[in-house]
VMD Tcl script that draws the C-alpha trace (Angstrom):
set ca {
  {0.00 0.00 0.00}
  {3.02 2.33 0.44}
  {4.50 1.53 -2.56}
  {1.09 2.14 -4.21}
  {0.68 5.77 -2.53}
  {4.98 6.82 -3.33}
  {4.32 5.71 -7.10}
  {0.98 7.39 -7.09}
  {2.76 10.94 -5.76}
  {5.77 10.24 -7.99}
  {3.43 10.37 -11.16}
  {1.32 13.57 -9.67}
  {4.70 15.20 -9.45}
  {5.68 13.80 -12.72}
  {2.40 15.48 -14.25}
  {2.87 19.00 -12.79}
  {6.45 18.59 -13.80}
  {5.39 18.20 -17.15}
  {2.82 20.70 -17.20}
  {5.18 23.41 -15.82}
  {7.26 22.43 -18.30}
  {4.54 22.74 -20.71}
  {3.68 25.97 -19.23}
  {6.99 27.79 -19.74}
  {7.24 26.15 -23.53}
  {3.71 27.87 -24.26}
  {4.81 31.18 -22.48}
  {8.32 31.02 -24.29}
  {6.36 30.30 -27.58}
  {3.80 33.18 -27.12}
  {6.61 35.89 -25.93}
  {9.15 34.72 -29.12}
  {5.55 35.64 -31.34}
  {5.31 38.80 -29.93}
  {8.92 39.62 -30.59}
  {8.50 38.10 -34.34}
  {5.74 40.44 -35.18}
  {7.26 43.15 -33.78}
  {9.94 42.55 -35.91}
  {7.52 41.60 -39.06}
  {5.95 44.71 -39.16}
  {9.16 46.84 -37.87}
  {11.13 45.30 -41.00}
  {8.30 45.27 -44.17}
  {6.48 48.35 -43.03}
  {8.46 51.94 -44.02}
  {6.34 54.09 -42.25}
  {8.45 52.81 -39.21}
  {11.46 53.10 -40.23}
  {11.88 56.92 -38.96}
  {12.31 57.73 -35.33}
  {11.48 54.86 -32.95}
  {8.09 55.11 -31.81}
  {6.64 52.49 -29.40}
  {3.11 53.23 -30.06}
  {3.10 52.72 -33.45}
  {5.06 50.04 -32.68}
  {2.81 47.79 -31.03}
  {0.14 49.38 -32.94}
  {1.03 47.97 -36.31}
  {2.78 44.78 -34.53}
  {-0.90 43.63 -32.15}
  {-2.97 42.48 -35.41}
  {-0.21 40.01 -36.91}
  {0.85 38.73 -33.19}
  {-2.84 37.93 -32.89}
  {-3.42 36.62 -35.92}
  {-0.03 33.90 -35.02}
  {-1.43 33.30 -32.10}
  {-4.60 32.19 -32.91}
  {-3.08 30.06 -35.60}
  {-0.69 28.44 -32.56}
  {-4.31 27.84 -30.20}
  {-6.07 26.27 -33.66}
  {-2.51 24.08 -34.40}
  {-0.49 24.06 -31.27}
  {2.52 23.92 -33.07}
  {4.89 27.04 -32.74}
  {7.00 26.74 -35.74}
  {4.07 26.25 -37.92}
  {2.09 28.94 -36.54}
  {5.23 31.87 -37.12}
  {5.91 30.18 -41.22}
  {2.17 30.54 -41.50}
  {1.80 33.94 -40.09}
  {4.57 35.81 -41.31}
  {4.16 33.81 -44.62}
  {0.41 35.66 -44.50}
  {1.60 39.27 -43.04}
  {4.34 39.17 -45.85}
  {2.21 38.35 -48.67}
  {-0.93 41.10 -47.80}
  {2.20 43.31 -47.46}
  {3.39 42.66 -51.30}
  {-0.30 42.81 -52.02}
  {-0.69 46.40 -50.19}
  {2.63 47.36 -52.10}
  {1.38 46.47 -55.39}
  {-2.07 48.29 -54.69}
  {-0.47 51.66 -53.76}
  {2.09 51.37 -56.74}
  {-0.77 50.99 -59.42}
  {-4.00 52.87 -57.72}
  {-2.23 55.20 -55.01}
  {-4.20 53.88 -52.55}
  {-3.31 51.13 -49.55}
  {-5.58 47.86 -49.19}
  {-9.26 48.68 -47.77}
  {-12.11 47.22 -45.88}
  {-13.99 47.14 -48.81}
  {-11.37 44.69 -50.43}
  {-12.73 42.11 -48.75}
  {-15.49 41.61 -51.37}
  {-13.11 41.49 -53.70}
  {-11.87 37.93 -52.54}
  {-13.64 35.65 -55.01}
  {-12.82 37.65 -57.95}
  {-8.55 37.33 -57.35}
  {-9.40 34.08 -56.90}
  {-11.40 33.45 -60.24}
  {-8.96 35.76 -61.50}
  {-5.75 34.81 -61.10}
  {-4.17 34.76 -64.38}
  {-5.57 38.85 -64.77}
  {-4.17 40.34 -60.95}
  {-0.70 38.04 -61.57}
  {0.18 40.27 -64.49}
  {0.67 43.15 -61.93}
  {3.02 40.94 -59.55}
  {5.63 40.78 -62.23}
  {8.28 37.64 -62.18}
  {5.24 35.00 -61.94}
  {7.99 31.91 -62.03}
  {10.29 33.29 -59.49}
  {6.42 34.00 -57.08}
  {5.91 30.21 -58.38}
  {9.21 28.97 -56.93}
  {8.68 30.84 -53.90}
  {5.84 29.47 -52.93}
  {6.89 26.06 -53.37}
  {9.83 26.98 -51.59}
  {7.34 27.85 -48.27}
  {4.86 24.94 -48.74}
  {8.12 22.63 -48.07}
  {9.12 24.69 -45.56}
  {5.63 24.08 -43.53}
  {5.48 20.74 -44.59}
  {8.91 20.28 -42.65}
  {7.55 21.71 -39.61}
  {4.37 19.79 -39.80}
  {6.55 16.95 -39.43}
  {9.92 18.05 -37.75}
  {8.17 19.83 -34.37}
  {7.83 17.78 -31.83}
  {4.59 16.67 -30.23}
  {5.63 17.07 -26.76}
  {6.03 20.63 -27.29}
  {1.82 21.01 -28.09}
  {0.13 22.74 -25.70}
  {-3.14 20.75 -24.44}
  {-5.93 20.59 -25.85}
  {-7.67 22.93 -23.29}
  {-4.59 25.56 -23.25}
  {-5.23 25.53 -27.36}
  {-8.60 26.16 -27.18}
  {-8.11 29.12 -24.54}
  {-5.48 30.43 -26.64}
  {-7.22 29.87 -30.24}
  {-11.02 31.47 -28.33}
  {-8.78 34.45 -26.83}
  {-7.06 35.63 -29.93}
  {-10.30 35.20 -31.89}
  {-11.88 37.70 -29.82}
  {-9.21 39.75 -29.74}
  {-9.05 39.84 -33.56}
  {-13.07 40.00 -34.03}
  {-13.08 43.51 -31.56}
  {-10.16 44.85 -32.88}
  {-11.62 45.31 -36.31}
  {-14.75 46.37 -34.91}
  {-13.50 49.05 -32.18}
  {-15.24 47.30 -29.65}
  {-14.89 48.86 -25.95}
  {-10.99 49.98 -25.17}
  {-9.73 48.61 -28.97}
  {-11.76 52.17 -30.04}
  {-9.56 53.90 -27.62}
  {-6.81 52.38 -28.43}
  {-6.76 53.15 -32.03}
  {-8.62 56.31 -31.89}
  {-8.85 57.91 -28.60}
  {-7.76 61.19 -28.15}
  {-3.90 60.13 -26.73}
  {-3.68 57.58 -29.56}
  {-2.54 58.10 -33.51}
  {-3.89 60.70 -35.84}
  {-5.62 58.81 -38.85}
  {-7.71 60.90 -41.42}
  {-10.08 58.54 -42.91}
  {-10.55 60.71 -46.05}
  {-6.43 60.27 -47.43}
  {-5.99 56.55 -46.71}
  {-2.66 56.61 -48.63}
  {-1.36 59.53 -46.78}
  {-2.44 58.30 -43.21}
  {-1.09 54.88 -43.79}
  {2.40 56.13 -44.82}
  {2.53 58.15 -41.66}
  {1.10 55.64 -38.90}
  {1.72 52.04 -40.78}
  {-0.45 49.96 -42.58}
  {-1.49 47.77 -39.93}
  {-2.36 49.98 -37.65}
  {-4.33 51.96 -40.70}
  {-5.98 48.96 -41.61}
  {-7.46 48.76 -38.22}
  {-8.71 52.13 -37.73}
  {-10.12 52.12 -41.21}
  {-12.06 48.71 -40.38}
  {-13.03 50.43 -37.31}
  {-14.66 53.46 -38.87}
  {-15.69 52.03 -42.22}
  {-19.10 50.23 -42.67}
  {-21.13 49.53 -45.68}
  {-23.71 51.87 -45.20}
  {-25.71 54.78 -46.28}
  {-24.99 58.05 -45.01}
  {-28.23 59.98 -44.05}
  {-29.56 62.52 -46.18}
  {-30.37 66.04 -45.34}
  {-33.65 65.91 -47.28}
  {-34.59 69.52 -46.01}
  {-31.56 70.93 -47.95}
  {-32.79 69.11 -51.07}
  {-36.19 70.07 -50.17}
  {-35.33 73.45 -50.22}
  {-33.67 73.62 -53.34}
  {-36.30 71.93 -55.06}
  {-38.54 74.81 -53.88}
  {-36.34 77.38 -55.27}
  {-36.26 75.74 -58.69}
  {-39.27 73.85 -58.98}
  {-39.75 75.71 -62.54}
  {-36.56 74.90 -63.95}
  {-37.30 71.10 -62.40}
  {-40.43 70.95 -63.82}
  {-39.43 71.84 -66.93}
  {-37.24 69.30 -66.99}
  {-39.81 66.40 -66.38}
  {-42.41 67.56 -68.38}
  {-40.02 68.09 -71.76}
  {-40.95 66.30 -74.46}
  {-38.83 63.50 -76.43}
  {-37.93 64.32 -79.78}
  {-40.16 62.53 -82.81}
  {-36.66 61.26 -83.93}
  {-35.31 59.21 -81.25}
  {-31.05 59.31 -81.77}
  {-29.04 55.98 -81.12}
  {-26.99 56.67 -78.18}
  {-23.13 55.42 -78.05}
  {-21.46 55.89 -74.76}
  {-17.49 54.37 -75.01}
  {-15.88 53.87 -71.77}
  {-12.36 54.11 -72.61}
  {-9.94 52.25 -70.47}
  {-7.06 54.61 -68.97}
  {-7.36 57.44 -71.33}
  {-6.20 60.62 -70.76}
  {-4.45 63.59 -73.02}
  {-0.51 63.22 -72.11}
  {-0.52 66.97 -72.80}
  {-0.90 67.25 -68.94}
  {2.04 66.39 -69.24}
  {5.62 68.66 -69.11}
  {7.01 68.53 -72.97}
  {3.69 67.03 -74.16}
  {1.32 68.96 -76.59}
  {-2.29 68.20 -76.29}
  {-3.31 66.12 -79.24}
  {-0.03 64.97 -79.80}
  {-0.97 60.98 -79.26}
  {-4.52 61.84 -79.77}
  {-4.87 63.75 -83.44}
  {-8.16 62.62 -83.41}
  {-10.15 62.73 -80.51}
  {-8.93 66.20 -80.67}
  {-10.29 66.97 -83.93}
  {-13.58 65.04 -82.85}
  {-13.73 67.06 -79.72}
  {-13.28 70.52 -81.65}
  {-16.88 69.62 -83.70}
  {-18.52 68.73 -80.09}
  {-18.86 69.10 -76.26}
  {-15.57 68.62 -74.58}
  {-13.79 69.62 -71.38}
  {-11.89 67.70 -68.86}
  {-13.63 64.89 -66.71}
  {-12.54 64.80 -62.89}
  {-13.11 60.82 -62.28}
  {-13.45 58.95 -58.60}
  {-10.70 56.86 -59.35}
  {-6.72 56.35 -60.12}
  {-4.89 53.97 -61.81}
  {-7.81 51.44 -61.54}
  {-10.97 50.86 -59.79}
  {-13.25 51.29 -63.76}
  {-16.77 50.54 -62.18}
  {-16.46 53.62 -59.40}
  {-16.38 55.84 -62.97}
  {-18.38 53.89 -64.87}
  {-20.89 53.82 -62.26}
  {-21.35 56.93 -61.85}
  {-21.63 57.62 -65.60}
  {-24.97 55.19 -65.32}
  {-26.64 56.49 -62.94}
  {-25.14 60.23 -61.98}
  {-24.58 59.18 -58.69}
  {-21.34 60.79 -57.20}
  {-19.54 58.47 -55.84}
  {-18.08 61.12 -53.32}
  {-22.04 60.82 -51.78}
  {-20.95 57.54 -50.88}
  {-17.51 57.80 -48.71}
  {-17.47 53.85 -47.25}
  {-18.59 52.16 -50.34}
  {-15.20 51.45 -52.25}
  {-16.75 49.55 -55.19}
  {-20.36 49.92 -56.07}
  {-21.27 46.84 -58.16}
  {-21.27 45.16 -54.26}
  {-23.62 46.62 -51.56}
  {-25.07 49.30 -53.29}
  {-25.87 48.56 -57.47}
  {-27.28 45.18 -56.61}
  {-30.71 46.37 -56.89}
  {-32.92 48.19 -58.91}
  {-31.84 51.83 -59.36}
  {-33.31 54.43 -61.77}
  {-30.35 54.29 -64.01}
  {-29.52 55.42 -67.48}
  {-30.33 52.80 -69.03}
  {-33.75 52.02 -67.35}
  {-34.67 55.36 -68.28}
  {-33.79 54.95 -71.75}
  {-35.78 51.64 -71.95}
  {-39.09 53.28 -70.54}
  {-38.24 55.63 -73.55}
  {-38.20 52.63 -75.86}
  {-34.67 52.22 -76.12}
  {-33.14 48.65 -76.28}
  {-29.93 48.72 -74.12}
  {-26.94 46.66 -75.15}
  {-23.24 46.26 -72.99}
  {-20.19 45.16 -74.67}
  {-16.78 44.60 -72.87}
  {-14.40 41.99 -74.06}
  {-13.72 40.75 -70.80}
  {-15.09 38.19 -68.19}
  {-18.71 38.65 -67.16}
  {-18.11 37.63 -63.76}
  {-15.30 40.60 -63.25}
  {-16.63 43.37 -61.15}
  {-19.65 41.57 -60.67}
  {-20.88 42.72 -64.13}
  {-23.25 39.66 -64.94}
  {-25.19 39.97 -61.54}
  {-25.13 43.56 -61.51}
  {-26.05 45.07 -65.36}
  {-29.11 43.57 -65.52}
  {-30.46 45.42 -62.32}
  {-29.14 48.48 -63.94}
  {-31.25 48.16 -67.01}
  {-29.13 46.04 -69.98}
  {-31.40 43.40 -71.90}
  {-28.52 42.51 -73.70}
  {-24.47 42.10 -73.00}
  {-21.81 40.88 -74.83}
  {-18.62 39.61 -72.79}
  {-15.19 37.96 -73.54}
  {-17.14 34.88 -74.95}
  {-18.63 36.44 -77.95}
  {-15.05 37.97 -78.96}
  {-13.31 34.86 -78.94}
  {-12.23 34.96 -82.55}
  {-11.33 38.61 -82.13}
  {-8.18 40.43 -83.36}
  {-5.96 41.18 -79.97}
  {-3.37 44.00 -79.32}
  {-1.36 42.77 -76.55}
  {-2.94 40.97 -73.94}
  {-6.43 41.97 -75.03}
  {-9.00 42.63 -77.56}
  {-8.15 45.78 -79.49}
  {-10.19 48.66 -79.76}
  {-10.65 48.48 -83.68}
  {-12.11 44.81 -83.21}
  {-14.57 46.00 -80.07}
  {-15.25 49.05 -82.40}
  {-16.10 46.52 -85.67}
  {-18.26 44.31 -83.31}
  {-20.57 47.35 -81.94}
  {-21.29 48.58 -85.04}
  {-21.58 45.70 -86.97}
  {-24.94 44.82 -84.04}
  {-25.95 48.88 -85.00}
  {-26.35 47.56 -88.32}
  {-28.54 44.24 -87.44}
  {-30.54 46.12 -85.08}
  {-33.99 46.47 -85.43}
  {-35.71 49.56 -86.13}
  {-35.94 50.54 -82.11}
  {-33.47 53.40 -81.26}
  {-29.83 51.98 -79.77}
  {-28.13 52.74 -76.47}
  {-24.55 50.91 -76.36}
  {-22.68 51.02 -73.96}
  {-19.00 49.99 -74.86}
  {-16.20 49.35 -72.43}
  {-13.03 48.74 -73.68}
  {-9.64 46.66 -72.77}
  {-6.89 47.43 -74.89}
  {-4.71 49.87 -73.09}
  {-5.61 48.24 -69.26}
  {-2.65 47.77 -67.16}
  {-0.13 46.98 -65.86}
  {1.87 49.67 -68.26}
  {5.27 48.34 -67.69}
  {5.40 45.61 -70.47}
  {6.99 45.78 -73.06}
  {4.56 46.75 -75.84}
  {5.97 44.51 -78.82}
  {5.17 45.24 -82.43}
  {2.46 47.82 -81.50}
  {5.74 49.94 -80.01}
  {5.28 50.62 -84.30}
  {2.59 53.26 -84.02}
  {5.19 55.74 -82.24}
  {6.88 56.08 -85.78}
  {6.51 59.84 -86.25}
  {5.29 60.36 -82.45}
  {8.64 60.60 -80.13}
  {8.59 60.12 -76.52}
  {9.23 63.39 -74.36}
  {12.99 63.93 -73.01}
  {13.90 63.22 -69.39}
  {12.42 59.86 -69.14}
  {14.22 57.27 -66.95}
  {14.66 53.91 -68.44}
  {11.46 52.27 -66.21}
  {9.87 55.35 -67.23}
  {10.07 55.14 -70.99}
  {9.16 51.60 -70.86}
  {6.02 52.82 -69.12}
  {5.01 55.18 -71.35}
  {6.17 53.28 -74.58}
  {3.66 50.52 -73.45}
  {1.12 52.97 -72.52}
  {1.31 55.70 -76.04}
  {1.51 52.30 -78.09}
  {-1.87 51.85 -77.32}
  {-3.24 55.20 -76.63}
  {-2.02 56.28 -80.43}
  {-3.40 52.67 -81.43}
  {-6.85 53.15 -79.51}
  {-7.17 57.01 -81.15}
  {-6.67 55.60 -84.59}
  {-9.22 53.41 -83.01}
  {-11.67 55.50 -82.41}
  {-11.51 58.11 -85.24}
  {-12.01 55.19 -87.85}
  {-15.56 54.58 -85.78}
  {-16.77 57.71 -85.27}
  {-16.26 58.41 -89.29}
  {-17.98 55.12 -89.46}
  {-20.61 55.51 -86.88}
  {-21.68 59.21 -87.63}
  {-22.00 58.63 -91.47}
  {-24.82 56.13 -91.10}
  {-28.27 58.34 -91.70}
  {-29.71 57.65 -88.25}
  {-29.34 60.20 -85.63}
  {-26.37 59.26 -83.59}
  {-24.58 60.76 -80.50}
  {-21.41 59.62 -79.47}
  {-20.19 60.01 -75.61}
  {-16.29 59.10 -75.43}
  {-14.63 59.18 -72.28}
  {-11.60 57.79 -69.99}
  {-12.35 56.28 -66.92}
  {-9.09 57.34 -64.78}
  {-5.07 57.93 -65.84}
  {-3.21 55.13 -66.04}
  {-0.22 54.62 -63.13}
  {2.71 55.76 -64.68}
  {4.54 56.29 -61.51}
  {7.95 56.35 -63.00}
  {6.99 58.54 -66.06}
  {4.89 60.79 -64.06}
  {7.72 61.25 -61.72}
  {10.35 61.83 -64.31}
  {8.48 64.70 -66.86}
  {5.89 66.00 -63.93}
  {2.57 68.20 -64.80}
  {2.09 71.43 -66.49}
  {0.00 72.45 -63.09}
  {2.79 70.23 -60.82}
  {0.04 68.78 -59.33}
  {-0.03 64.80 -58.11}
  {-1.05 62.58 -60.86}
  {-4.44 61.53 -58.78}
  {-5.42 65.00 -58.75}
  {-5.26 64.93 -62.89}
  {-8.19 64.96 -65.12}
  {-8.95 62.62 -68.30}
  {-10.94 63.93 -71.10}
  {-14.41 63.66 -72.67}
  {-16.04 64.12 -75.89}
  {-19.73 64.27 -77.25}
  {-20.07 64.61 -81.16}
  {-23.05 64.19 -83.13}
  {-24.37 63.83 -86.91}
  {-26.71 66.67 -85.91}
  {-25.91 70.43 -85.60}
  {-24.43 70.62 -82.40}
  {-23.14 73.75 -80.95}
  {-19.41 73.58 -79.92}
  {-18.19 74.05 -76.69}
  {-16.18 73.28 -73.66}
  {-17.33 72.04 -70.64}
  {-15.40 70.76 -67.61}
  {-17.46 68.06 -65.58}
  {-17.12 65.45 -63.01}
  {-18.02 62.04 -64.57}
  {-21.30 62.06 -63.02}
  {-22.59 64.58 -64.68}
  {-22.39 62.71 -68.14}
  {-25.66 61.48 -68.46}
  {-26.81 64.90 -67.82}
  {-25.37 66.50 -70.34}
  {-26.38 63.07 -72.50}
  {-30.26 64.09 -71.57}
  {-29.67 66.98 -72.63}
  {-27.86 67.24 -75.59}
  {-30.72 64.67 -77.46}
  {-33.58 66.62 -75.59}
  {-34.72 63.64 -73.47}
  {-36.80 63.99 -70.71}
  {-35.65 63.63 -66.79}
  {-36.91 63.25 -63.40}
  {-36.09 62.57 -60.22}
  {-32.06 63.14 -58.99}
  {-31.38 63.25 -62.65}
  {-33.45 66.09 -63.23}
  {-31.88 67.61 -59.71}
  {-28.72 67.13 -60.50}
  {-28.93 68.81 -63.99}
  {-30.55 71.89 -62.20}
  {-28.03 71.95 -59.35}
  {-25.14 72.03 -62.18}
  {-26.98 74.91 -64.08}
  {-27.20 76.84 -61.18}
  {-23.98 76.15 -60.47}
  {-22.72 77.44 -63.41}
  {-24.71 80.90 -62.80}
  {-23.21 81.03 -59.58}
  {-20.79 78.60 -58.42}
  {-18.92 81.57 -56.83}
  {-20.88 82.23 -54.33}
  {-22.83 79.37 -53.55}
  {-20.84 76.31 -55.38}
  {-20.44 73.89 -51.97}
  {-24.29 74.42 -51.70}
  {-24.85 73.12 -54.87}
  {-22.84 69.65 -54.55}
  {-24.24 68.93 -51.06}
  {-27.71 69.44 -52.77}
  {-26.57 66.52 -55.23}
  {-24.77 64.49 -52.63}
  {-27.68 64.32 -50.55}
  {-30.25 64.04 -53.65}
  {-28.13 60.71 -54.53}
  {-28.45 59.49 -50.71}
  {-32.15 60.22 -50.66}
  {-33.06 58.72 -53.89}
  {-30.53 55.08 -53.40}
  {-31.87 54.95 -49.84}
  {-35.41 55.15 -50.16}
  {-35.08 53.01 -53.84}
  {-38.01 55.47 -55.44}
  {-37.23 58.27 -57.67}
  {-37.39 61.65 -56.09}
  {-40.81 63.92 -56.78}
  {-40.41 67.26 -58.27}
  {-40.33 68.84 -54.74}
  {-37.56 66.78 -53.44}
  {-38.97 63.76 -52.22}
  {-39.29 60.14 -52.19}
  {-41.61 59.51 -54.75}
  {-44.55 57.46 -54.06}
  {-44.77 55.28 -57.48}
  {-43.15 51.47 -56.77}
  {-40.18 50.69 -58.89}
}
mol new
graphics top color blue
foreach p $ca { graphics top sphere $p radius 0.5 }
foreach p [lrange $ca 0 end-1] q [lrange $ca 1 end] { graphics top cylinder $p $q radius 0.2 }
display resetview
């Protein structure tokens, strides 16, 4: 019975031998994570490479050490759970660093949507990563490298199973009211003692207090939501110009209904922005085009990327800017019915038709046109035997296709709306044969090597795409049917290097650069110039072929008249009126009455 009772203590003190043991492995294991993060995010973040700062420090370092640790609670292997998380940080790093080197702008909340489309998109997002076998071999290279810990680490050194569960529950929570400024996280991140972070200049903020930490406080402030509206503001307006509002609903169509032809066209802009550039230099004829038309500059929501915010707005005059936490419209906010362009032009008569040679699940196009209006779209699959120009259809091919369905059409009038992909990015190819079209166009002095490469890619295409676009508008306008022809680019392209090397004639920041717009006709149409934001197009579309329009359309075209009149006095007034007109009209899904209301009519 002794025996029995020594060998029973001997084992109890065997246990909590081992579990101390165990104890001071896990501590050891968690303290060695915090150091590695700390590290992580000291050694791929720049924003902390300037004077030591221990608040942004831990700051930037708390999401990735919480992110290991839950990995260690869910594996309760060590090893595994530092390859795996630094493997992660390091990669949404690259991923950040690509983002702000092509769109000027760090990785977002509203990203996160965005998931399924890398993923169905692979081939299209690895173009911008550059070196594609070397990423290949890399990641190979890591895969063995957890596959050796999965195997190498020892068992013994696994916390329990209750310990991993703590741990794995703990850092969940942690993570889950982090992001969601729950209780002292808020304080933390954006208490009055904590770091500055302007939500409005992501790219600035996140360059001056790290991207972790900016990703949190942006997650923390940014929801998908609509802002209220100050409906007595728009109210009020609507009081003060319910003739000129009125008018607007009440005008007639014309007998002669014209075919409408909107082209989206990807990344173009004038280089005569540009220091050393003429305008109309690499586009001869847009710029004749535009001299027979409506033209002006086009101030777009977007750089470098990011089409649908543009090309949004140019379907349903929406600003975008009305909108601050909604990053990309075609999810959370276009995914049901809206009193768009087209849908206006189909209650008109009009049969609406998309083309874009590119995949209908990108952007969420397929889901999302039809609730904006289009009975009929034409994607990548209908191009397949299409003539290319670099990686994608060319604009001469796009521009055959459209009108060759003008000509089949029935008798109904047209609206097209054409999207192109020549002249997408990334701009740091080499541009091949098409490099050809420069003959007789040279590239400015005081380009870097990386930057003429840029801009050789880039002008190959943009002199390509003009030639492009003049052979369709003779084509287009010479058939006896009224026509109108909208042309515009959706956002520069990011020439970083370029831009850097020749600078602007106003030495402004390439996002704070304009693109162009055009709108010609084969009916007299009175010349003139006209700068505009891009949602303000179909405006000016309405008006130029003397359609009729209601609700924030017709607000917004009254607001930008009076504007005009007066825009020195009482210009802020006038874009709050058509912020909040947009808010009132999306959030309460009816068009808004004459008087500046939610209509009553179901849509």
């Amino acid at each position: 019975m002794f025996d029995q009772g020594s060998r029973m203590t001997l084992s109890a003190r065997r246990i909590g031998a081992m579990c101390a043991r165990r104890g001071v492995v896990v501590s050891g294991a968690v303290f060695i994570m915090a150091l590695v993060s700390v590290g992580l995010v000291w050694w791929l973040d720049p924003a902390l490479h300037g004077a030591f700062d221990t608040a942004l420090l831990w700051r930037n370092a708390l999401p990735v050490f919480l992110l290991i640790l839950l990995i260690y609670g869910l594996g309760g292997r060590a090893l595994l759970a530092l390859l795996l998380g630094a493997g992660f940080t390091w990669l949404v790093f690259e991923v950040n660093a690509i983002k702000e080197f092509n769109l000027n702008e760090p990785l977002m909340p509203g990203d996160l949507v965005l998931w399924h489309q890398v993923l169905h998109n692979m081939g299209f997002f690895a173009h911008y990563a550059g070196h594609r076998l070397a990423l290949l071999l890399l990641a190979l290279g890591f895969a063995v490298m957890l596959w050796g810990a999965w195997r190498l680490e020892r068992r013994w050194r696994r916390p329990g199973r209750a310990s991993r569960m703590a741990l794995a529950v703990l850092s969940l929570v942690a993570i889950i009211t982090l992001y969601r400024g729950n209780g002292f996280w808020y304080e933390a991140y954006a208490g009055e003692t904590s770091i500055r972070f302007q939500l409005w200049s992501p790219i600035d903020n996140v360059q001056h207090v790290g991207f972790m930490a900016g990703l949190v406080r942006m997650s923390q402030r940014v929801r998908i939501a609509l802002p209220k509206a100050d409906q007595s503001l728009v109210e009020e307006f609507a009081a003060r110009h319910a003739e000129d509002l009125q008018a607007r609903t009440k005008r007639q169509p014309p007998a002669e209904l014209p075919d409408i032809v909107v082209v989206q066209s990807e990344a173009f802009f004038d280089p005569g922005v540009l220091k050393g550039v003429d305008f109309d230099q690499f586009v001869p004829n847009f710029g004749r085009l535009a001299a027979t038309g409506i033209t002006g500059s086009l101030t777009t929501p977007t750089y470098g990327g990011g089409t649908i915010r543009t090309e949004f707005e140019t379907l349903t005059g929406y600003p975008m800017e009305a909108f601050p936490t909604i990053v990309y419209p075609y999810y959370g906010l276009a995914g049901a019915w809206m009193p768009s362009v087209p849908r206006r032009l189909e209650a008109l008569g009009y049969s609406t038709t998309l083309f874009h040679p590119f995949r209908s699940s990108f952007w969420n196009r397929r889901q999302v046109m039809p609730e904006l209006g289009f009975q009929h779209s034409y994607y990548r699959g209908s191009f397949a035997g299409a003539a290319r120009a670099g990686k994608y259809v060319s604009d001469h091919a796009l521009f055959d296709f459209v009108l060759a369905h003008l000509d089949d059409a029935r008798h109904d009038p047209q609206y097209a709306m054409v999207i192109t992909m020549e002249n997408h990015g990334p701009w740091d190819s080499d541009a091949g044969a098409l490099a050809n079209v420069l003959d007789g166009h040279p590239l400015p002095q005081g380009l870097s090597a990386a930057g003429t490469q840029e801009l050789t890619y880039y002008l190959s295409h943009l002199v390509n795409g003009d030639a492009a676009l003049g052979d369709f508008a003779k084509r287009l306008l010479a058939r006896p049917r009224w026509t109108v022809l909208l042309f515009y680019g959706d956002h520069l392209p990011a020439l970083p290097h370029a831009f850097a090397d020749l600078g602007f004639d106003d030495d402004g920041a390439e996002v704070e650069e304009h693109t162009r717009y055009l709108l010609v006709s084969n009916r007299p149409l009175t010349p003139r110039t006209m700068n505009l934001s891009s949602y303000e197009l179909p405006g000016l579309l309405f008006d130029t072929a003397g359609l009729p329009e209601d609700g924030y359309l017709a607000l917004s075209s009254v607001a930008r008249q009076a504007w005009e009149q007066d825009h020195y006095r009482h210009g802020p007034e006038y874009g709050q009126v058509e912020f909040n007109g947009a808010r009132l009209e999306v959030s309460c899904r009816r068009k808004l009455d004459a008087a500046g209301r939610c209509g009553e009519g179901k849509p």
